[in-house]
DOKOL-263952 format. One record per residue (C-alpha): residue number from 1; residue in three letters; x, z, y. Coordinates in nm, 3 decimals, padded with zeros to 5 digits. Each point is the difference from the previous one (the first is absolute). Example, Ala and Ser with C-alpha at 12.3 -4.5 7.8 and 13.67 -1.06 7.14 Angstrom:
BEGIN
 num residu      px      pz      py
   1    ALA  01.230  00.780 -00.450
   2    SER  00.137 -00.066  00.344
//
This chain:
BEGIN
 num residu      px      pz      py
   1    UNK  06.581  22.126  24.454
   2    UNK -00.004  00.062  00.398
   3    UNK -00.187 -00.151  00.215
   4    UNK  00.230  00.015  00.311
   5    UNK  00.374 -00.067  00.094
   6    UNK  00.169  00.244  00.183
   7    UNK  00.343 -00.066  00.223
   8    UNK  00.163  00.181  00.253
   9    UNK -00.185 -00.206  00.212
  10    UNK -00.345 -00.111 -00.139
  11    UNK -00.277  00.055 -00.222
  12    UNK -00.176 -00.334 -00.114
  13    UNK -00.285  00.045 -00.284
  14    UNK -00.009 -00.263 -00.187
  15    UNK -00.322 -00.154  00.151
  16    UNK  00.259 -00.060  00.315
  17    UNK  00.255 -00.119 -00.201
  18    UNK -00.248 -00.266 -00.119
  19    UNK -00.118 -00.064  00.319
  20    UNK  00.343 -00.044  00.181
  21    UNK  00.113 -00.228 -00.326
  22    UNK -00.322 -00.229  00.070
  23    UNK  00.045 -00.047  00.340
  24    UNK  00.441 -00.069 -00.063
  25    UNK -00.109 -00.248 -00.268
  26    UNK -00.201 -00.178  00.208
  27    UNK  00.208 -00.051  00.282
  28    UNK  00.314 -00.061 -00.211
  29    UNK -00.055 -00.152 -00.288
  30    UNK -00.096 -00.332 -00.207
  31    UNK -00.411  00.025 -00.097
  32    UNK -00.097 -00.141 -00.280
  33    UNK -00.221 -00.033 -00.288
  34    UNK -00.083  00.279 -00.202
  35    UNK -00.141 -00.161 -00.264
  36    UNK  00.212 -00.340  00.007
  37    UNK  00.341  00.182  00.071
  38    UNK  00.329 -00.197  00.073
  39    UNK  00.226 -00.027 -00.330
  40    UNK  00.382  00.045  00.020
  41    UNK  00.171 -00.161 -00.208
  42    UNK  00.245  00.289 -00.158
  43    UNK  00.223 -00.307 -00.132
  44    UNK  00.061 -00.127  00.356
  45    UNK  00.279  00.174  00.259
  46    UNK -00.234 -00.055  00.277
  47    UNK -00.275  00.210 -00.149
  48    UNK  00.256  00.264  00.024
  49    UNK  00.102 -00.101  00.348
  50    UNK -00.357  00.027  00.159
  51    UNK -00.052  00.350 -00.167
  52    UNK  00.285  00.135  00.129
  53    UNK -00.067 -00.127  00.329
  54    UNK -00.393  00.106 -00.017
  55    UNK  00.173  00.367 -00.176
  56    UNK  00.214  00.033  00.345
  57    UNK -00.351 -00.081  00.192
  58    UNK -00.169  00.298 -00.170
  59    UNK  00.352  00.213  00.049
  60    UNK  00.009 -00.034  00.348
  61    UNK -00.375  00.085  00.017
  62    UNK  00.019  00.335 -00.160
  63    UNK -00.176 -00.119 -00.300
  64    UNK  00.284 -00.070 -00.293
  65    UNK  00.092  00.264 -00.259
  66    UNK -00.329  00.229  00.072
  67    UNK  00.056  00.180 -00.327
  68    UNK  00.429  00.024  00.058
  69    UNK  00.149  00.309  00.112
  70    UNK  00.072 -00.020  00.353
  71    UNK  00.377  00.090 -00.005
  72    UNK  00.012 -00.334 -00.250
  73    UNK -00.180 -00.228  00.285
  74    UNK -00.360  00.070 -00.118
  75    UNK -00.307  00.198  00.186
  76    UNK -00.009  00.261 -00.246
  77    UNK -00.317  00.014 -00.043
  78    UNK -00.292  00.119 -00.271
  79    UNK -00.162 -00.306 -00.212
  80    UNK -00.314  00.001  00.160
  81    UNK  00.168 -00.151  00.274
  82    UNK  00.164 -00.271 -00.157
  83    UNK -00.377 -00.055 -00.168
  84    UNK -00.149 -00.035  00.342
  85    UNK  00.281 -00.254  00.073
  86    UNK -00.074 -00.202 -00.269
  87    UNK -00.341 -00.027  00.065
  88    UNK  00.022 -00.110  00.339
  89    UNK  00.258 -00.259 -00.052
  90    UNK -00.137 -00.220 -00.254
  91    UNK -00.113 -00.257  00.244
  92    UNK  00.338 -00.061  00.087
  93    UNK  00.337 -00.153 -00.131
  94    UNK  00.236  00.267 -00.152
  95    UNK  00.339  00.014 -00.163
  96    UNK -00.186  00.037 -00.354
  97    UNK  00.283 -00.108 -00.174
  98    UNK  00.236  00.273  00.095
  99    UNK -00.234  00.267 -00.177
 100    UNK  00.184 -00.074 -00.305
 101    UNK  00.253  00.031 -00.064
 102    UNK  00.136  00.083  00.325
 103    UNK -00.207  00.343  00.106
 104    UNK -00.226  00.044 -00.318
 105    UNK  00.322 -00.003 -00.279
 106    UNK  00.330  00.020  00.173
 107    UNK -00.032  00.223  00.328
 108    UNK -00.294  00.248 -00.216
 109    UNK  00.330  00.006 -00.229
 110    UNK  00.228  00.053  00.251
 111    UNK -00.188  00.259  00.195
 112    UNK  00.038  00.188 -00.330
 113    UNK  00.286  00.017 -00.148
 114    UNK  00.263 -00.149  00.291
 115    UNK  00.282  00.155  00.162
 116    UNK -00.089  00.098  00.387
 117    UNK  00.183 -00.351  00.103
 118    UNK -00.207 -00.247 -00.210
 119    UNK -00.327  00.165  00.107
 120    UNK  00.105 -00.008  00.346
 121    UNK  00.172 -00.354 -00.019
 122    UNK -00.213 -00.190 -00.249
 123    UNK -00.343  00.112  00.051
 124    UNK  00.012 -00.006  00.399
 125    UNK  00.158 -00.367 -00.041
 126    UNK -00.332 -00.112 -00.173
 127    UNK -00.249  00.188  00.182
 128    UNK  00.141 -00.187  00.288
 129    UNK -00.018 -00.305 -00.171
 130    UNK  00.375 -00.082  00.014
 131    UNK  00.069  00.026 -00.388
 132    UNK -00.151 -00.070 -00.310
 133    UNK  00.035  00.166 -00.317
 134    UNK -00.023 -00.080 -00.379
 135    UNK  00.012  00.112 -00.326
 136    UNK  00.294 -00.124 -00.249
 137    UNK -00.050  00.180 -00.344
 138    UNK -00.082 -00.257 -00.308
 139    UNK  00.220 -00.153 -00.179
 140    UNK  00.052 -00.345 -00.251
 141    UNK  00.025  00.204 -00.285
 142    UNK -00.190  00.289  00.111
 143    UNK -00.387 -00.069 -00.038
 144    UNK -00.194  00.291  00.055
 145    UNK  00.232  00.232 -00.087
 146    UNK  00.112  00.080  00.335
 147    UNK  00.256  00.312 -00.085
 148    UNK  00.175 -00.239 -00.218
 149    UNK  00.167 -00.199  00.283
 150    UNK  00.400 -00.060 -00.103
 151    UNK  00.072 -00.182  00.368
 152    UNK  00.298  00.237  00.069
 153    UNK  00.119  00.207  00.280
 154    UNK  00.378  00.135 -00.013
 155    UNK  00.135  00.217  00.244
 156    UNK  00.336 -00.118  00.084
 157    UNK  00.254  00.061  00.310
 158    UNK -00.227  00.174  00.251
 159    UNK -00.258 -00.297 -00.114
 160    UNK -00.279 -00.032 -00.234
 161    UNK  00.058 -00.347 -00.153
 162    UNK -00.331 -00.165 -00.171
 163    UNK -00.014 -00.261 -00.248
 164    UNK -00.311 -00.159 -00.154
 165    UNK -00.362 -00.184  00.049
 166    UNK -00.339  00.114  00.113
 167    UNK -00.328 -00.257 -00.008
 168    UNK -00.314 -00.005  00.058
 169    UNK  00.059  00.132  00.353
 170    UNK -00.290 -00.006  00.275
 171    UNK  00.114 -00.173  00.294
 172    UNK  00.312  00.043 -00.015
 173    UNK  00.086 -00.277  00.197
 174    UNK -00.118  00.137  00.289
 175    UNK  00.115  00.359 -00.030
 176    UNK  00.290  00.172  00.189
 177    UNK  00.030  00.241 -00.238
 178    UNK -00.067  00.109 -00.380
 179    UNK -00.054  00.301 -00.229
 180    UNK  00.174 -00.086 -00.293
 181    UNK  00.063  00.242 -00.325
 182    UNK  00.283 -00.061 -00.156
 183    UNK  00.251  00.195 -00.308
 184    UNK  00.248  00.257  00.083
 185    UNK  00.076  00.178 -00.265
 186    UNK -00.053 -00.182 -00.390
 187    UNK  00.075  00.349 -00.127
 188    UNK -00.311  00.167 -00.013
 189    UNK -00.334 -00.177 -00.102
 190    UNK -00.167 -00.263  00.180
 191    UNK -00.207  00.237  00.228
 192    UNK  00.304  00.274  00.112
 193    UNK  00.242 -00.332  00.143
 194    UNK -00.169 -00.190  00.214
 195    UNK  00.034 -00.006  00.407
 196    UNK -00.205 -00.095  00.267
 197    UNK  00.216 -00.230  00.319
 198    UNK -00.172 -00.132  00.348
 199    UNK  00.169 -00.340 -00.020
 200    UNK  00.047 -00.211  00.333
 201    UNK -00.093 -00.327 -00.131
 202    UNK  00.215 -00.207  00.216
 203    UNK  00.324  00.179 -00.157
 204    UNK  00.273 -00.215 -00.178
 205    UNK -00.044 -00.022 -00.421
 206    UNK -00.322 -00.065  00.043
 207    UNK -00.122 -00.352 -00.127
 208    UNK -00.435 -00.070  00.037
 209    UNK -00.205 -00.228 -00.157
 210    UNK -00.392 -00.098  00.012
 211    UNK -00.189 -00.012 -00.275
 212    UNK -00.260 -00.254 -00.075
 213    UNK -00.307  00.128 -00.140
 214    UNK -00.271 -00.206 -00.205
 215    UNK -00.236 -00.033  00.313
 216    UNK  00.285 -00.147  00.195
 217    UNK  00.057  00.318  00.249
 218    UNK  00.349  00.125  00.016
 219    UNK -00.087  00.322  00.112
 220    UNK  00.255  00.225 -00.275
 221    UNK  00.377 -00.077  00.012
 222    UNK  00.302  00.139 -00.219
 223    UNK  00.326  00.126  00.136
 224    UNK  00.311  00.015 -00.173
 225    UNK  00.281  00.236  00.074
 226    UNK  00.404 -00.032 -00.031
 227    UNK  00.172  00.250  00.170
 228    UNK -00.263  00.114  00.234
 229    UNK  00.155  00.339  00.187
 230    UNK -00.214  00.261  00.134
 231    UNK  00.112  00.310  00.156
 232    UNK -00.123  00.383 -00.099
 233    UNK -00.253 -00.038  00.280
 234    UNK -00.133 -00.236 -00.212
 235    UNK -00.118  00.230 -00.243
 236    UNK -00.387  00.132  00.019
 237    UNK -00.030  00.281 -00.164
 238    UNK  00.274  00.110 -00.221
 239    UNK  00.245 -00.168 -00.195
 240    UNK -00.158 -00.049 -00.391
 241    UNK -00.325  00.168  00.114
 242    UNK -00.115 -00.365  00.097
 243    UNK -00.297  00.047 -00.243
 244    UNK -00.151  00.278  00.197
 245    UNK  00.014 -00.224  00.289
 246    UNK -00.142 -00.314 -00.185
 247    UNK -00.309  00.200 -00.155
 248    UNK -00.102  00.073  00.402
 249    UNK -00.003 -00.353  00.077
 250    UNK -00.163 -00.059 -00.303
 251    UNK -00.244  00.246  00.088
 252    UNK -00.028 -00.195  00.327
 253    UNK  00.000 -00.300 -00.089
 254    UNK -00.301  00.031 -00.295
 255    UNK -00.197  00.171  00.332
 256    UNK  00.102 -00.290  00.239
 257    UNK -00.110 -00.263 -00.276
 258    UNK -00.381  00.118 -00.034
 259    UNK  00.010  00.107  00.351
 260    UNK -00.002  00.360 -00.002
 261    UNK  00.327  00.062  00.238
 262    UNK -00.051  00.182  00.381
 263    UNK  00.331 -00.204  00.073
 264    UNK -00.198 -00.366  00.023
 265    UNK -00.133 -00.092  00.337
 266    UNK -00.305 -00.250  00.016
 267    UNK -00.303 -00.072 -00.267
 268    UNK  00.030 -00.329 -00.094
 269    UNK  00.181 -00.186 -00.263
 270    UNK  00.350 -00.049  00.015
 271    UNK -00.033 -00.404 -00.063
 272    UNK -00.234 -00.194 -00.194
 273    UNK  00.094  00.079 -00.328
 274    UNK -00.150  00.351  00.054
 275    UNK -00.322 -00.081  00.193
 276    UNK -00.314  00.053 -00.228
 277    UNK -00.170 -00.323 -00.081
 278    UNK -00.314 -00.059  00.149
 279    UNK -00.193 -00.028 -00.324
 280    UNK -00.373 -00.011  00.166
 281    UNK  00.136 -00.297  00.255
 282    UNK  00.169 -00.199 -00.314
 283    UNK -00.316  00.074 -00.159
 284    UNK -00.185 -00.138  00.306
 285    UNK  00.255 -00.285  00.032
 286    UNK -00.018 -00.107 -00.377
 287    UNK -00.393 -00.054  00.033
 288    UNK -00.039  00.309 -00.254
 289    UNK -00.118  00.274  00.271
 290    UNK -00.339  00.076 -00.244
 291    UNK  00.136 -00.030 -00.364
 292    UNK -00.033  00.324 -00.126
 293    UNK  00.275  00.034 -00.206
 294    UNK  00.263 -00.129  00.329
 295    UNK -00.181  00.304  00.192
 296    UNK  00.072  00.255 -00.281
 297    UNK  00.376 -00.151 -00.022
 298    UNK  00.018  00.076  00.383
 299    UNK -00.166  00.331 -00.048
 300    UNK  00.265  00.099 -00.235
 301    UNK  00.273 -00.058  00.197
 302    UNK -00.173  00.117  00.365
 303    UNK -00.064  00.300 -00.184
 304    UNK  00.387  00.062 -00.089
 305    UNK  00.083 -00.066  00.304
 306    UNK -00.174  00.279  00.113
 307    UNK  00.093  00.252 -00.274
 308    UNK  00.377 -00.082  00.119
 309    UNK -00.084  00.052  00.322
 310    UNK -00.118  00.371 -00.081
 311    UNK  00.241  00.081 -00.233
 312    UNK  00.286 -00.039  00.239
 313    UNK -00.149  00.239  00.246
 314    UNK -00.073  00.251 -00.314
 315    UNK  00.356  00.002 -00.159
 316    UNK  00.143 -00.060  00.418
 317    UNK -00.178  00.390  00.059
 318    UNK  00.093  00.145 -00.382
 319    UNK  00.341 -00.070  00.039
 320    UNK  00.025  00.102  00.352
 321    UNK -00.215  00.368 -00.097
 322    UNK  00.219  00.056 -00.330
 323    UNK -00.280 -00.030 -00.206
 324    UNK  00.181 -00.361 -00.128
 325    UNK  00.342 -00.049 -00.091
 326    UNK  00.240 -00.223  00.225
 327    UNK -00.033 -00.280 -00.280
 328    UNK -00.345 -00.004  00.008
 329    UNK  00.041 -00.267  00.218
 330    UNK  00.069 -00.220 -00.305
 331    UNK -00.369  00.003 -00.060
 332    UNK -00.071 -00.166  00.322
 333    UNK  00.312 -00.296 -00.076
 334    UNK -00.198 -00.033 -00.336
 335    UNK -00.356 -00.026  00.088
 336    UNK  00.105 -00.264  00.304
 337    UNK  00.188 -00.184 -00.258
 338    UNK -00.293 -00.050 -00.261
 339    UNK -00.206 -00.051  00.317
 340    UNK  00.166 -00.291  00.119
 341    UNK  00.006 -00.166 -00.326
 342    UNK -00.322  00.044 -00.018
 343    UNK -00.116 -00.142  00.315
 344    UNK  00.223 -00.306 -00.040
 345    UNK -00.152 -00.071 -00.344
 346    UNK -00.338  00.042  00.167
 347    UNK  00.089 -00.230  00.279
 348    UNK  00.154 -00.304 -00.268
 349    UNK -00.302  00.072 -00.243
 350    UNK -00.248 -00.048  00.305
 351    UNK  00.205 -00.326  00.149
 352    UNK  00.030 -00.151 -00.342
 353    UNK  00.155 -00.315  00.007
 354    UNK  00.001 -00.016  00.343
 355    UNK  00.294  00.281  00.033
 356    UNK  00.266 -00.253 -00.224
 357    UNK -00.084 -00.336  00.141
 358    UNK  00.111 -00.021  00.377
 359    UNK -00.256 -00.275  00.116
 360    UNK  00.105  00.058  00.331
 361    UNK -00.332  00.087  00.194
 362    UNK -00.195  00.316 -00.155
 363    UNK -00.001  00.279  00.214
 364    UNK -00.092  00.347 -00.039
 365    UNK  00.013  00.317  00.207
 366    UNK  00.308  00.150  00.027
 367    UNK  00.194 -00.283 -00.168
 368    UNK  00.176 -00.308  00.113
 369    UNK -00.130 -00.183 -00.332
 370    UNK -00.171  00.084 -00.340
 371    UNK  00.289 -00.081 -00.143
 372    UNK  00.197  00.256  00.158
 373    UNK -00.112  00.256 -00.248
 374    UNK  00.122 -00.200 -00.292
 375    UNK  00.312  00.051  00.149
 376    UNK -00.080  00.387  00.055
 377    UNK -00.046  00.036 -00.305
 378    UNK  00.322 -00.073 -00.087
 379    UNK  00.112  00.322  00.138
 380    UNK -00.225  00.177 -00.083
 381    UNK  00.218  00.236 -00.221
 382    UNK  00.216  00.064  00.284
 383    UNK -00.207  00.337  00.047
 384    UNK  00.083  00.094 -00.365
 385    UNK  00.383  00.009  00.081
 386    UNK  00.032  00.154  00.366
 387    UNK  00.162  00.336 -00.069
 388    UNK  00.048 -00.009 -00.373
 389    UNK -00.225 -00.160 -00.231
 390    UNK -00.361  00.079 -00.056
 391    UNK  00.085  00.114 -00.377
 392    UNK  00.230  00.230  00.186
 393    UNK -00.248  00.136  00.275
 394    UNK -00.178  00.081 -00.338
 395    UNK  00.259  00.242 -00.146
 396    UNK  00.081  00.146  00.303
 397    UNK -00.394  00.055  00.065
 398    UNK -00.017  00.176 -00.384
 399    UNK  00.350  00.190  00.044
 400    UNK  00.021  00.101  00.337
 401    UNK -00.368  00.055  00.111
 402    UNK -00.212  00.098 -00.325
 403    UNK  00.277  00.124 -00.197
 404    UNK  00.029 -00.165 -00.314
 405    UNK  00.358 -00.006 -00.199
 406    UNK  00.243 -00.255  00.108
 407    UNK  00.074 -00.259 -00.216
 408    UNK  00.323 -00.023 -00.211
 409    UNK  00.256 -00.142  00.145
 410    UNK  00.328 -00.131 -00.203
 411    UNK  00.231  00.044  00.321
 412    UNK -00.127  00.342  00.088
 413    UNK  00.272  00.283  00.088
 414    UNK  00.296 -00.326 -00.098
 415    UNK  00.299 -00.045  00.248
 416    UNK -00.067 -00.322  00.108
 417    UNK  00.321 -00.158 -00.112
 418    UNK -00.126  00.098 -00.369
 419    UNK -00.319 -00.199  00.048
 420    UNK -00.060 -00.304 -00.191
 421    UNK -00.070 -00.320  00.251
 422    UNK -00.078 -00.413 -00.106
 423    UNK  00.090  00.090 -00.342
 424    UNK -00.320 -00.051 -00.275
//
């Protein structure tokens, strides 16, 4: 890595680029604090609304898109820099929340594999803070098997014309627009005719509904499609090579989901759903600070926590020296998954009762109410599914990255239109 920036006009190490960032940040910016961060609420429009507005703050600074090319609306600049930002911001409010899947997923995916226009369109819109973008690839009858998708795109008149249903979608509500992989050609098998289309979300044919998840948040929403028509611009990438595109967001997206992507700006977590419990303050708070066996519990899980930590700068460097392959970064979506399930069983196991009955007044660090991680742990698979299941992170770990044979598939080398579907 460098150490310095060079421009046709400056050259700022990136001790000055720290220093210049703390003394913006403090004239410009919300403080708050570090270890009690604000939450946004990813289910409500007006989370979105305040990041934009906070994105346009750091925009107009010279602070947004450190890592983005600077012909896209970024600084251009090494990692190290966008380190140093990080650190020096974390005592104030950021637009977290538009690090996925806005610059982390979609605009890493974009920067890519799309056309001159998108890149210059697309990403510049969000590192100003004027757009939002999100991902629309499952599908009702799709699972995990994301190269299986049958919502249709057929290119008709000058137009292509789509037709189907995606679900599962992050925030789709408040995006403006959507990468969405959908079947051109039913030919060839499942892999060879699929297509990758930036779709303006406000566009006719387009019908979006929340979705109401067991915790209450309606974070996810489905869209339906009936007649939808996009135009060749549409197309990133090209036409039924949408599977090349959809394994580099993949690739992104399994980095952005542990936290291993240069694209994210700001340290904390996104809302509260990602912030590590404070198992030594429940502990505390619970009147079990000395029981052995609720210090080794904590232990366990502060230790993990730290492990993560390392491993995401370790496979961060491989991949970036060659010495790891791009999908390594499945490892880090993996070990953040198990970690997170881990820490939220910790947390329940050390609140005990207290975590499922809402009395109302128990308080611990970091928390509104005990009770609150009961209803954490409701979600607390959610890190299991981000980016393909964890049973799939697995194969592609084994295949991809040490090697072993793939496993047989039934619908391998089929045209799609040959493949058995709903039938037992």
């Amino acid at each position: 890595m460098t150490d310095t920036v060079t421009s046709t006009q400056t050259t700022e190490s990136v001790a000055d680029f720290a220093a210049r960032a703390r003394a913006w940040l403090a004239e410009n910016m919300p403080r708050v604090d570090p270890d009690h961060p604000p939450f946004s609420v990813r289910a409500e429009q007006a989370s979105w609304d305040r990041a934009k507005e906070l994105q346009k703050r750091l925009y107009e600074g010279g602070f947004a898109g450190i890592c983005f090319p600077r012909e896209y609306g970024g600084l251009g600049l090494d990692y190290a820099y966008q380190r140093a930002f990080n650190a020096e911001c974390r005592s104030y409010e950021m637009p977290l929340i538009l690090n996925t899947p806005t610059f982390t997923i979609c605009a890493a995916t974009i920067l890519d594999v799309g056309s001159e226009a998108q890149k210059r369109d697309r990403i510049s819109a969000a590192i100003r803070g004027d757009e939002i973008l999100v991902q629309l690839l499952s599908e009702p009858s799709g699972g995990s098997d994301l190269a299986g998708v049958i919502t249709r795109a057929d290119h008709e008149g000058g137009k292509w014309i789509i037709n189907g249903a995606k679900t599962w979608s992050t925030s789709a509500f408040a995006g403006d627009y959507g990468l969405m992989l959908a079947r051109t050609d039913w030919t060839v098998p499942k892999h060879e005719g699929l297509t990758m289309f930036l779709v303006p979300l406000n566009s006719p044919g387009i019908t979006m509904r929340r979705i109401k998840e067991v915790n209450g948040n309606e974070e996810f929403c489905e869209e339906f499609f009936d007649g939808l028509a996009l135009g060749d611009d549409a197309v990133v990438g090209e036409v039924n090579k949408g599977w090349e595109v959809a394994t580099r967001q993949l690739h992104h997206e399994r980095r952005a989901v542990g936290g291993g992507s240069e694209f994210a700006s700001g340290t904390a977590a996104e809302n509260a759903n990602e912030m590590p419990p404070d198992h030594v303050g429940l502990a505390e708070a619970t009147g079990q600070g000395d029981d052995p066996r609720i210090q080794d519990l904590a232990g366990r899980a502060l230790t993990r926590r730290i492990v993560k930590e390392q491993l995401i700068d370790h496979v961060f460097h491989a991949i970036a020296d060659g010495s790891l392959p791009p999908n390594a970064g499945t490892l880090i979506r993996l070990f953040h998954a198990e970690t997170t399930e881990l820490e939220v069983d910790t947390a329940l196991a050390i609140a005990g009762t207290a975590g499922v009955i809402d009395e109302g007044s128990q308080e611990a660090p970091g928390l509104t109410e005990l009770s609150d991680i009961g209803v954490r742990y409701l979600s607390r698979q959610t890190g299991s599914l981000g980016g393909g299941s964890s049973e799939m992170a697995r194969n592609v770990i084994g295949e991809r990255i040490l090697g072993f044979p793939r496993e047989a598939a039934a619908d391998r080398g089929v045209p799609f239109n040959q493949v058995k579907r709903n039938k037992s």
